[in-house]
C-alpha positions as CSV (number, residue, x, y, z in Angstrom):
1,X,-26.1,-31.3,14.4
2,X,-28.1,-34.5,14.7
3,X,-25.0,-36.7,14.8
4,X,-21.5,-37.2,15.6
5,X,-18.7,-37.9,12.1
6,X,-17.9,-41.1,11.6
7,X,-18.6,-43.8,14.2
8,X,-18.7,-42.4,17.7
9,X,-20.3,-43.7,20.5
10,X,-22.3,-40.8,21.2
11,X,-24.2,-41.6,18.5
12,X,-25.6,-44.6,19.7
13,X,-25.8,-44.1,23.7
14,X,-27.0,-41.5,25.8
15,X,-27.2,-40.8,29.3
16,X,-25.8,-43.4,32.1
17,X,-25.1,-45.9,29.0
18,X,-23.3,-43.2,27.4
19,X,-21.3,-41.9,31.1
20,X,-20.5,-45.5,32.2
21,X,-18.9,-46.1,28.4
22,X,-16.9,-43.2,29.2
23,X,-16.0,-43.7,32.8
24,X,-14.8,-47.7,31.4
25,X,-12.4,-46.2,28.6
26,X,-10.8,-43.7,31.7
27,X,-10.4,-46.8,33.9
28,X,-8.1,-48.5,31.7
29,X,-5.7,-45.8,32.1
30,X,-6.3,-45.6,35.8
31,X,-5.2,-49.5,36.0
32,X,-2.9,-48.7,34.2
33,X,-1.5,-46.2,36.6
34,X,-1.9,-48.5,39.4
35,X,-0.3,-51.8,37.7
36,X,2.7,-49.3,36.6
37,X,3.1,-48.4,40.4
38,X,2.5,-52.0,42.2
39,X,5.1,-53.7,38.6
40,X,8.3,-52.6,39.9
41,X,8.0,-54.5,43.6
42,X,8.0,-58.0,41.9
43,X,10.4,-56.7,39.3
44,X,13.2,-56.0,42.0
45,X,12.8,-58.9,43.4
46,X,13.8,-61.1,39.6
47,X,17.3,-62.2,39.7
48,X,17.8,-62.2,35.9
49,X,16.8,-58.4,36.5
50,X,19.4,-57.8,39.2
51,X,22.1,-60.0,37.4
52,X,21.1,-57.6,34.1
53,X,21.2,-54.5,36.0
54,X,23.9,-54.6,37.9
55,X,22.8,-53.4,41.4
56,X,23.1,-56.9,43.3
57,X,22.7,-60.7,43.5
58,X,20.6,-63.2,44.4
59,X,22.0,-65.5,47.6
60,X,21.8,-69.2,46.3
61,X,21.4,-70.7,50.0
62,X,18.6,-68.4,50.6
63,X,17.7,-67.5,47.5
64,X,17.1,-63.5,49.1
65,X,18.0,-60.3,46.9
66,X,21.4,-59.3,48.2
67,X,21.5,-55.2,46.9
68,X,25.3,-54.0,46.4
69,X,24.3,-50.7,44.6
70,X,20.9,-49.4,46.5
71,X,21.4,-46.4,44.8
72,X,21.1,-47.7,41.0
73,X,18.0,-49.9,42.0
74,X,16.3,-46.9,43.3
75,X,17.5,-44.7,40.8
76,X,16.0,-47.4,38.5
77,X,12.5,-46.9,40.3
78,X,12.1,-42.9,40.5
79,X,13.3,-41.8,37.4
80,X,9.8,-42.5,36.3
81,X,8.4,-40.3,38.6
82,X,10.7,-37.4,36.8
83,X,9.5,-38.5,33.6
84,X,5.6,-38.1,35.2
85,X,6.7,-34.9,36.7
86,X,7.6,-33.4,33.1
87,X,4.5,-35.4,31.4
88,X,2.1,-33.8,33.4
89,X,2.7,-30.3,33.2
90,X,3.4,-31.1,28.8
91,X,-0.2,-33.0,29.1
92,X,-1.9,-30.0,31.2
93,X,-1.0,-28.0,28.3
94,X,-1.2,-30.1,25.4
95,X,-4.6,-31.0,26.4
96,X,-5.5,-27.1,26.2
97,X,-4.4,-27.4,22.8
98,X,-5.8,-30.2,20.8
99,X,-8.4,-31.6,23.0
100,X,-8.4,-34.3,26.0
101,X,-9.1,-37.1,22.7
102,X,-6.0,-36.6,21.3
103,X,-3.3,-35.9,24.2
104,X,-5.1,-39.3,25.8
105,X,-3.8,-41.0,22.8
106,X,-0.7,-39.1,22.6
107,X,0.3,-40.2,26.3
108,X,-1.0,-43.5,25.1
109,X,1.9,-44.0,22.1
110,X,4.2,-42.1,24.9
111,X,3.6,-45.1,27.1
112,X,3.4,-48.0,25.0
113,X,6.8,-46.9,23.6
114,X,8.4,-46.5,27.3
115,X,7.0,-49.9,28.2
116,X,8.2,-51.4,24.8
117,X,11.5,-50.2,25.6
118,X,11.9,-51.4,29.0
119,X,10.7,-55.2,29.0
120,X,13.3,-55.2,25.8
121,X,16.2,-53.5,28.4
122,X,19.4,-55.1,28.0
123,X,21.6,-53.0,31.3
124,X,20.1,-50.3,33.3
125,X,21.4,-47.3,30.9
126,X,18.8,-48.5,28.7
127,X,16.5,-49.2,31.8
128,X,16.7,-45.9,33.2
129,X,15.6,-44.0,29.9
130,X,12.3,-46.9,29.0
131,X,11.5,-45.5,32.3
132,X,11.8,-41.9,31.7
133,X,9.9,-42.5,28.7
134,X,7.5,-44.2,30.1
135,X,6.7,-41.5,33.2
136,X,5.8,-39.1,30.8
137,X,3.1,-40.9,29.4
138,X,1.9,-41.9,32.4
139,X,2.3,-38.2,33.9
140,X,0.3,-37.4,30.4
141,X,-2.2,-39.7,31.2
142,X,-2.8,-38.1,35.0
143,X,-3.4,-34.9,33.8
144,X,-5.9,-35.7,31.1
145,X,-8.0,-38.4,31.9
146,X,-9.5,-36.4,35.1
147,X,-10.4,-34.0,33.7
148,X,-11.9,-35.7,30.1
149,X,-14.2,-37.5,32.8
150,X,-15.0,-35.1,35.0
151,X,-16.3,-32.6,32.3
152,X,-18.6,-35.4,30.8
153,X,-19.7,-36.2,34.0
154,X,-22.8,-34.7,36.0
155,X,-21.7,-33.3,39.1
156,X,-23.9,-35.7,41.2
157,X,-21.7,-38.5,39.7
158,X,-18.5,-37.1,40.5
159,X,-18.0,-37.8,43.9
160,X,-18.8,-41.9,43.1
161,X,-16.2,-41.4,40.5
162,X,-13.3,-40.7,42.2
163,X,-14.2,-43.3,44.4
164,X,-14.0,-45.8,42.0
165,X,-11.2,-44.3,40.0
166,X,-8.9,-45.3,43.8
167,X,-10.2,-48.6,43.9
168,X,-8.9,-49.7,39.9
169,X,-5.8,-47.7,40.7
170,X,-5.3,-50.4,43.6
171,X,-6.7,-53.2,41.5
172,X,-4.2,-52.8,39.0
173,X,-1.5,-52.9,42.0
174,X,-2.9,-56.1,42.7
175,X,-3.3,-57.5,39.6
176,X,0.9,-56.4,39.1
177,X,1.7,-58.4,42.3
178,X,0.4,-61.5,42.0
179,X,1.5,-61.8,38.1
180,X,4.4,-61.9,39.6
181,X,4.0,-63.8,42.3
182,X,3.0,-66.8,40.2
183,X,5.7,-66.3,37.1
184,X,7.6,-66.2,39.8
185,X,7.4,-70.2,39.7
186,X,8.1,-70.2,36.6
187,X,12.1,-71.6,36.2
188,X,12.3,-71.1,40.1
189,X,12.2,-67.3,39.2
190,X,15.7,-67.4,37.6
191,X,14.3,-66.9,33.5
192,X,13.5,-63.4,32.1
193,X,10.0,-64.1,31.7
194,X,9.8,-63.4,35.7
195,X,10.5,-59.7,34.9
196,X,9.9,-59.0,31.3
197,X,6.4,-60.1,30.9
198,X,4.9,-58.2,33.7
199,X,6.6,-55.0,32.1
200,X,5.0,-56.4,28.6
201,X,1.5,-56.5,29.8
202,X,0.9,-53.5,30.8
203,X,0.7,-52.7,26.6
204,X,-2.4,-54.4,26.9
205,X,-4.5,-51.9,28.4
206,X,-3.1,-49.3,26.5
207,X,-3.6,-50.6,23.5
208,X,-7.2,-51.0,24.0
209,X,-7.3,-47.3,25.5
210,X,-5.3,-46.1,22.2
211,X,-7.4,-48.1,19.4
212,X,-11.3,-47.6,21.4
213,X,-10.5,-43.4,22.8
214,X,-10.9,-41.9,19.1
215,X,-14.7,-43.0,19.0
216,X,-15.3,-41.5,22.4
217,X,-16.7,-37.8,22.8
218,X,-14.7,-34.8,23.1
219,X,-15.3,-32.9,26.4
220,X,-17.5,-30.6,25.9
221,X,-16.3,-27.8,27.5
222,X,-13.2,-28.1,25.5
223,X,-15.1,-28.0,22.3
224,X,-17.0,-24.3,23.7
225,X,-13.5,-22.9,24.1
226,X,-12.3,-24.5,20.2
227,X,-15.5,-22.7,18.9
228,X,-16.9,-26.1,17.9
229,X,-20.3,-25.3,19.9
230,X,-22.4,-27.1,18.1
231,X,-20.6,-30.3,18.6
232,X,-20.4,-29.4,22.2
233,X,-24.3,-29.2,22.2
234,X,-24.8,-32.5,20.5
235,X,-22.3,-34.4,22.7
236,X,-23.8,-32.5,26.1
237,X,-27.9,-33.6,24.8
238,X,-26.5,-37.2,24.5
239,X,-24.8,-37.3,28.0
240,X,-27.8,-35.5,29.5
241,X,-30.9,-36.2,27.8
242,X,-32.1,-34.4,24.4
243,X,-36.0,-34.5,25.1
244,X,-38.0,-32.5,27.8
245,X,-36.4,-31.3,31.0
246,X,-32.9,-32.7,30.1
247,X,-32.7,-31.1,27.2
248,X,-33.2,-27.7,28.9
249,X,-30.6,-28.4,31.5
250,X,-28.0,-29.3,28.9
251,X,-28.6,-26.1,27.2
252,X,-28.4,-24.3,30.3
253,X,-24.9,-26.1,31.5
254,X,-23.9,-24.9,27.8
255,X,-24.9,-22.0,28.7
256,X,-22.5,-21.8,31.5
257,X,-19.8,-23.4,30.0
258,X,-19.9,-20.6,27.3
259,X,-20.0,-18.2,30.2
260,X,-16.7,-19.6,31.9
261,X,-15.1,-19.9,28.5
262,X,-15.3,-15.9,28.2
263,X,-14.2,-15.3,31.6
264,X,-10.9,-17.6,31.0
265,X,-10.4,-16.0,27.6
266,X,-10.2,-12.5,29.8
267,X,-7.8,-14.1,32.1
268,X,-6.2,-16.2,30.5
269,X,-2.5,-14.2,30.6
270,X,-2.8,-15.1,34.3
271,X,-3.1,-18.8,34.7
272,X,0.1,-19.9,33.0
273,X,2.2,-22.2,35.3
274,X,4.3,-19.4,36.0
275,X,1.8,-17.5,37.3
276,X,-0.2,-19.6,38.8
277,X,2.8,-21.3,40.7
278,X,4.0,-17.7,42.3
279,X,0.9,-16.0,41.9
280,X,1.3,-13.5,39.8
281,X,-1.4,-11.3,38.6
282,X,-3.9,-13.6,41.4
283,X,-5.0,-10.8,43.8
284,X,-7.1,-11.7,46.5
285,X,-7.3,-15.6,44.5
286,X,-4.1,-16.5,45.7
287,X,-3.6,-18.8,43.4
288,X,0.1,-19.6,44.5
289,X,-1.2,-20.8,47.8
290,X,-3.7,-22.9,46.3
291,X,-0.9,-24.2,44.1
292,X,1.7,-24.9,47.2
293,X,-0.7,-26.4,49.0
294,X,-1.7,-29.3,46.5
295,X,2.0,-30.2,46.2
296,X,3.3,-30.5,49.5
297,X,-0.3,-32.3,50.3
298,X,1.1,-34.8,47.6
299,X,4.8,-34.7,48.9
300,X,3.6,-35.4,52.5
301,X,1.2,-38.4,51.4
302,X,4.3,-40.3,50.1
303,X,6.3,-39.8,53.0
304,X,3.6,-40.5,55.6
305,X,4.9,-44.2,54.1
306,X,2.9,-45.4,51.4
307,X,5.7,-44.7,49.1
308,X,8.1,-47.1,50.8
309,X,4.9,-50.0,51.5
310,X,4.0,-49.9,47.7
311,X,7.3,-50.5,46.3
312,X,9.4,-52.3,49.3
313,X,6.7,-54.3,50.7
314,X,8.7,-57.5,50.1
315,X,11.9,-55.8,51.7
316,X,10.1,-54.7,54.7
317,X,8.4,-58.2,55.0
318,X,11.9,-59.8,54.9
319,X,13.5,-57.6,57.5
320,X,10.4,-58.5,59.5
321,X,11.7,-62.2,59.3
322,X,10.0,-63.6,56.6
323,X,12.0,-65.2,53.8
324,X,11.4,-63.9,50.0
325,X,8.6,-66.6,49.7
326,X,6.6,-65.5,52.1
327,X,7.2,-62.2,51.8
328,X,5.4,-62.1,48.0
329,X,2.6,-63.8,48.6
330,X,2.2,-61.8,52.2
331,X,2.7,-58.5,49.8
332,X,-0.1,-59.5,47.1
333,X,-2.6,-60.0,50.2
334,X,-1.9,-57.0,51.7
335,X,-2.7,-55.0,48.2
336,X,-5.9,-56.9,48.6
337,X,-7.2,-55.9,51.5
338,X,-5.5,-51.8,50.4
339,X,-7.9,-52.4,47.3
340,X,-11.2,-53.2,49.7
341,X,-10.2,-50.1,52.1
342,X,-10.6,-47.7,49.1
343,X,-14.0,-48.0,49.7
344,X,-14.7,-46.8,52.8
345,X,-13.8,-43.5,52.2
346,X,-17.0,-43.2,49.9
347,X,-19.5,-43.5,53.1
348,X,-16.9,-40.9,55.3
349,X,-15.3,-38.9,53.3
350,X,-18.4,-36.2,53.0
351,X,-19.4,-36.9,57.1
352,X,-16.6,-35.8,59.0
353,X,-14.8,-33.7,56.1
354,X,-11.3,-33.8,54.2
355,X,-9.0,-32.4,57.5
356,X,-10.6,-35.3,60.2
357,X,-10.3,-37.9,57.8
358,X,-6.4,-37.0,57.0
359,X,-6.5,-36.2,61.0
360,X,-7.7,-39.7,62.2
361,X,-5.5,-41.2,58.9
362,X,-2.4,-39.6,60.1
363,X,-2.8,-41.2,64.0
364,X,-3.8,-44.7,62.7
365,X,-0.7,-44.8,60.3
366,X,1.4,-43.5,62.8
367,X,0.9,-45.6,64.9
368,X,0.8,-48.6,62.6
369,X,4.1,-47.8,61.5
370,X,5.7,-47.0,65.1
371,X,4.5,-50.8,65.6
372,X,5.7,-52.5,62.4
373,X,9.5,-50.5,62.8
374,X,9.6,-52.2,66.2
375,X,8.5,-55.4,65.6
376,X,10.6,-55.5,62.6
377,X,13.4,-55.2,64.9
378,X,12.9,-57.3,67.2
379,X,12.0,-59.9,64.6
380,X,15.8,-59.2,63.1
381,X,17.0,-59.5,67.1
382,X,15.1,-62.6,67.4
383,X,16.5,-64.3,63.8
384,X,20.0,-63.5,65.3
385,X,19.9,-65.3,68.5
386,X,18.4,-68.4,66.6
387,X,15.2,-67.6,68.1
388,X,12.9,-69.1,65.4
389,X,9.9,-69.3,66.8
390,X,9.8,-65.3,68.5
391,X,11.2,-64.6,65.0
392,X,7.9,-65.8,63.6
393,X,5.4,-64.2,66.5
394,X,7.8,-61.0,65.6
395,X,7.2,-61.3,62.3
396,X,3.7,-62.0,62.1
397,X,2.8,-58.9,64.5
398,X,4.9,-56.3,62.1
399,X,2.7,-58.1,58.7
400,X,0.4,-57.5,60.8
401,X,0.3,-53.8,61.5
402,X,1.7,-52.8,57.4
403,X,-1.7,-54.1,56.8
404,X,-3.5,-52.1,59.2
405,X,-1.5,-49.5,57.6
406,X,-1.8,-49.9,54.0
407,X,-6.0,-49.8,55.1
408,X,-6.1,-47.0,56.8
409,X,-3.8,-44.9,54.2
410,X,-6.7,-46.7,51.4
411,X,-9.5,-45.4,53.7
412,X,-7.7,-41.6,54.6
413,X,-4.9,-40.1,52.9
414,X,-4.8,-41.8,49.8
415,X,-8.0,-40.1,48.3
416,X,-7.6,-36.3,50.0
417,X,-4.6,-35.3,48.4
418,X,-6.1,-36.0,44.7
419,X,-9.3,-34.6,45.7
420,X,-8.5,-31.6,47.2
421,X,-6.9,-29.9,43.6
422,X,-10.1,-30.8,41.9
423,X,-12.4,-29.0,44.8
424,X,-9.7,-25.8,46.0
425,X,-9.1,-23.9,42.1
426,X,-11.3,-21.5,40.3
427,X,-13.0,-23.2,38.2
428,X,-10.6,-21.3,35.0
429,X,-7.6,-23.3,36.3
430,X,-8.4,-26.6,37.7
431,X,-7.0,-28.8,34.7
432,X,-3.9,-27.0,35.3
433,X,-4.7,-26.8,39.2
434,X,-4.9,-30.7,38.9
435,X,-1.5,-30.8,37.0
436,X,0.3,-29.3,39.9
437,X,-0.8,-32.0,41.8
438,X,0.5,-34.7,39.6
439,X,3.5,-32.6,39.8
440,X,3.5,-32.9,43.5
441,X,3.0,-36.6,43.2
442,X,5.6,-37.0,41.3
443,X,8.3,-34.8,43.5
444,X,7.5,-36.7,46.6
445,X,7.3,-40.6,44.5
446,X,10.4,-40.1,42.9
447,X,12.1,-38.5,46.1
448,X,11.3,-41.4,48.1
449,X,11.9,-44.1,45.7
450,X,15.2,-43.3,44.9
451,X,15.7,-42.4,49.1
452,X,14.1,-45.8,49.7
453,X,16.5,-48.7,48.8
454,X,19.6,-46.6,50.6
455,X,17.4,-46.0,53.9
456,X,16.2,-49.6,54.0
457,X,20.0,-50.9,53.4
458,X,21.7,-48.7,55.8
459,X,18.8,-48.0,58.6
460,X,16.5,-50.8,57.9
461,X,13.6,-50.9,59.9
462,X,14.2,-47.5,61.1
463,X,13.1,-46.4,58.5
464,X,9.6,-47.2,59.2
465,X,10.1,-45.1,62.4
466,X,10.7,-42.0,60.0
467,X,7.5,-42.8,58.6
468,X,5.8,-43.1,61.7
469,X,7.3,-39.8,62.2
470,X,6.1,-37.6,59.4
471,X,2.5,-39.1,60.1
472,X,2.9,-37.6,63.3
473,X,4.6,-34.2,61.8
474,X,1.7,-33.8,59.3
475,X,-1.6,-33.7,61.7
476,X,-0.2,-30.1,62.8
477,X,0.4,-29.1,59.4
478,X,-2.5,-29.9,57.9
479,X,-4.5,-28.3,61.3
480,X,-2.8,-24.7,61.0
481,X,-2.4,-24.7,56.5
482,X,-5.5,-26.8,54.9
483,X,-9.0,-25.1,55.1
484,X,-11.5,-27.2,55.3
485,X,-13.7,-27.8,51.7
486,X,-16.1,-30.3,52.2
487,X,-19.6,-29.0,51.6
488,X,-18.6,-25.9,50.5
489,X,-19.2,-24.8,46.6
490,X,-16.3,-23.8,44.3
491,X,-17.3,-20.1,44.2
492,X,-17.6,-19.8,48.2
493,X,-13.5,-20.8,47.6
494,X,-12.4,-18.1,46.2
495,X,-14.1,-16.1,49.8
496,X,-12.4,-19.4,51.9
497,X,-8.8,-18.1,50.2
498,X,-9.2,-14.6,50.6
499,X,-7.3,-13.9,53.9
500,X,-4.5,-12.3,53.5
501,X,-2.8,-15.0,55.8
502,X,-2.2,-18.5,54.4
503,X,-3.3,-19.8,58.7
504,X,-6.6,-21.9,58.6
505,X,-8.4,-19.7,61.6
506,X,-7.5,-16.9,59.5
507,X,-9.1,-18.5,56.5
508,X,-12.4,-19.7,58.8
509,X,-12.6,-15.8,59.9
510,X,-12.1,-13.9,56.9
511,X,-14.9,-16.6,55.1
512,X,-17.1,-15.9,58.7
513,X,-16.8,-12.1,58.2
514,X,-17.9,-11.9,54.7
515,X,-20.3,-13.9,55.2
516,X,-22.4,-12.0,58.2
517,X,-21.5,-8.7,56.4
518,X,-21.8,-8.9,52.9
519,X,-24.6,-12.5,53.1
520,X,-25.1,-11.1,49.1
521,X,-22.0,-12.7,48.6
522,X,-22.9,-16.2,49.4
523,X,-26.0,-16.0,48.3
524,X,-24.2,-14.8,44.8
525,X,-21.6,-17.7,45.1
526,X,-25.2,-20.1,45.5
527,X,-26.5,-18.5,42.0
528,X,-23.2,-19.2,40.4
529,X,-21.8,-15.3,40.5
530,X,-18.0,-14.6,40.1
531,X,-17.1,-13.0,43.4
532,X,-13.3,-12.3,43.4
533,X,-11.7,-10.3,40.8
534,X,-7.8,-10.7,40.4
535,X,-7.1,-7.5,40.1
536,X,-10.9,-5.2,42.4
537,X,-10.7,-8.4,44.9
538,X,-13.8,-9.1,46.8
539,X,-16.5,-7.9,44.9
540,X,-18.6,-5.6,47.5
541,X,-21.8,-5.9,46.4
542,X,-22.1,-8.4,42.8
543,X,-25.1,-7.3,40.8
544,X,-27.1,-9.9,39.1
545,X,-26.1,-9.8,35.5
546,X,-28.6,-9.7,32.5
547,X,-29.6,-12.8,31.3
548,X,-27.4,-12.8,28.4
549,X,-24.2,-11.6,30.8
550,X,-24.5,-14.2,33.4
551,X,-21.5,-16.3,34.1
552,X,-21.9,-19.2,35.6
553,X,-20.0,-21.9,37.1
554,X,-20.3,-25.0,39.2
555,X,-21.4,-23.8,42.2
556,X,-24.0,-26.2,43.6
557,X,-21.8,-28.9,42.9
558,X,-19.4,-30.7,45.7
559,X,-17.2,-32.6,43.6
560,X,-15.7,-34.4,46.5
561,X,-17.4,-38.0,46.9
């Protein structure tokens, strides 16, 4: 084949012109994601939009949100997070189907529709299903747009990708925020405009993703397993190189791909989500562990308190003492400096290893929110007695330590838990491995948003003590449950997940043992052998294949960044 149908984009780039194209087309639905997520703070905050839905008023002397029905405004919020929990596991699957092309334009439509619906919402019946709708295109969206970039891109690339990917998600928080902070000047905040708009642009981007993803490439590897291997090859000599040494290594990655495609095709009647989510049919893979792991890692990152920050910023800034002024423009900032402490995780993320950095995450948070809970209170104390000016000092020291929170949880636990799916699953079942993730996601998002509202309007800042809390409750769980991946290739995996025992120091041992008696079986995970059978287990001694039997996978990749 010597070029792409129609007008593709393939056809005319190649290489880092052609991966950065690529990489652009996936951030527009990853700002997406993150202006969806950031939206609904300012939206709550409207008074048209809690006059419309029903769930409260505005005070006209103070001109603060007064909730009546915390229930329905966090209902409102987190049955998005259902809708995401359902899209994923339909975009997982669809995208098996017809290609990551076409299921990122189908969650596309999904989404523009559910946002459609909800800046046109006239009561919150019709609220609560635009957002249904509109979590299951964005659930379709987190499924598939991983994986269409991550099988384009080399596996040195990776790593900087997922970087980047956090930052946008956060830039589109911030971008959400202070579009609302500044509309909300607009008829002193009372017009519709406050709230509708912000829901309305969001279309934007996924428009453009809609109309500019059918002139993209295919993934590769999804065209091997359509039988469209030609096309595969063309696509994989433009993203690699077509002349000299590049166009020998893009015939030996289809090579592999080829390769992997055969072994799935064998075992493919056990990596359903059934199976894979008890483990049926997984052996010595355990791939139910795998999959329970990646869940409650998700579950426990919302309720270590980013969940509540993201969405209730303004609320918790008020209780601090700050009036509903302040408390936006003191929100948009603090999604600033979130945004900038993506970053650091690129230059310590691979140093010190996915369990420190969700160790020394957990104990900065912690702490943090210990601190904000307490001078939240006596900030409330102080406003009370007429104290203004302690009210302020109060005030300013609980601001202060959300936004050493929100940095540290940008710097630690806010990368791990999405990473860790893409680096833990056989290499057969990591589009699906990554769709229990989003699943987990959206359990512990849409648990917490609906929990939110009613904790923060009976408890107050009490709540941020809970948080404080479960930072504390997840260094041990994370020491005794999650083995350690960093630097260590897919196949050598399977051999960390081999104990019979789902304890860590049972994991490091087992991984130890076969390793200083059967060294062939490194050495064959570092040639790119499979080394666990689902059904023999640990292969004793793997025997090179032929040439023409080899599978190979990833294996000197580390996709982690």
């Amino acid at each position: 084949m010597e070029r792409l149908p129609g007008f593709n984009v393939a056809n005319f780039l190649e290489k880092r012109q052609l991966l950065i194209a690529v990489n652009c087309i996936a951030a527009l639905s990853i700002f997406f994601f993150g202006y969806d997520q950031g939206m609904m703070g300012g939206v709550n905050n409207a008074k048209d939009y809690i006059d419309l839905m029903g769930f409260g008023h505005v005070d006209p002397v103070t001109e603060e949100p007064i909730i009546t029905d915390s229930l329905l405004q966090g209902g409102i919020v987190s049955v998005y997070y259902l809708g995401t929990l359902f899209g994923c596991l339909g975009g997982g699957w669809v995208g098996d189907k017809v290609g990551r092309i076409k299921t990122i334009a189908f969650g596309s439509v999904w989404a523009i529709i559910g946002a459609s619906l909800q800046c046109s919402a006239q009561n919150h019946n019709w609220m609560i299903c635009a957002r249904a709708v509109n979590g299951i295109g964005t659930g379709i969206l987190n499924a598939i747009v991983p994986v269409w970039a991550t099988e384009t891109a080399e596996h040195t690339s990776r790593g900087q990708f997922i970087a980047i990917e956090f930052t946008l998600n956060i830039f589109g928080v911030v971008v959400a925020y202070w579009l609302e902070f500044g509309l909300s000047f607009i008829d002193n905040g009372n017009s519709a405009f406050r709230w509708r708009f912000p829901i309305a642009f969001q279309i934007i981007p996924l428009l453009v993703l809609l109309a500019s993803v059918w002139f993209f490439p295919e993934s590769p590897r999804w065209l091997v397993k359509a039988g469209r291997v030609e096309e595969a090859r063309f696509i994989l000599h433009r993203l690699r190189g077509s002349t000299g040494e590049d166009r020998e290594r893009a015939e030996l990655e289809l090579h592999d791909i080829s390769n992997i495609v055969a072994l799935e095709s064998k075992e493919s009647s056990k990596n359903s989500y059934l199976h894979m989510l008890f483990g049926i049919g997984s052996g010595e893979l355990h791939t139910g562990r795998r999959v329970q792991l990646v869940i409650w890692l998700q579950i426990i990152q919302e309720w270590v308190g980013i969940a509540g920050v993201t969405i209730y910023a303004p609320t918790i800034f008020r209780i601090a003492g700050f009036d509903t002024f302040k408390s936006q423009w003191i929100s948009g900032l603090n999604n600033i400096f979130y945004m900038f402490a993506t970053l650091i995780c690129v230059f310590t993320l691979d140093r010190i290893g996915r369990r420190w950095t969700l160790y020394w995450g957990a104990v900065g948070q912690g702490i943090a929110m210990f601190l904000a809970g307490a001078f939240s209170k006596l900030g409330q104390d102080a406003t009370a007695n007429g104290d203004i000016a302690k009210a302020n000092s109060y005030g300013a020291a609980a601001a202060s330590f959300v936004f050493i929170f929100t940095s540290i949880f940008g710097a630690t636990w806010l990368t791990v838990p999405w990473l860790y799916p893409a680096e833990i699953f056989p290499l057969q079942v990591r589009a699906k491995g990554n769709a229990w993730g989003v699943f987990g996601w959206s359990i512990g998002n849409g648990w917490l948003t609906l929990l939110c509202p009613v904790m923060f309007s009976n408890i107050g800042s009490t709540t941020l003590h809970i948080f404080g809390a479960c930072n504390i409750i997840a260094i041990p769980i994370v020491w005794a449950l999650y083995p350690e991946s960093n630097q260590r290739t897919l196949e050598e995996m399977d051999l960390l997940f081999a104990a019979p025992t789902p304890w860590v120091w049972d994991a490091e041992k087992t991984f130890a043992r076969l390793k200083e008696e059967q060294p062939e079986l490194v050495q064959a995970a570092k040639r790119g052998e499979h080394l666990v059978d689902p059904e023999a287990g640990i292969l004793k001694h793997p025997a090179t294949p032929k040439p023409d039997e080899t599978v190979h996978t990833e294996s000197s990749e580390n996709v982690s960044p």
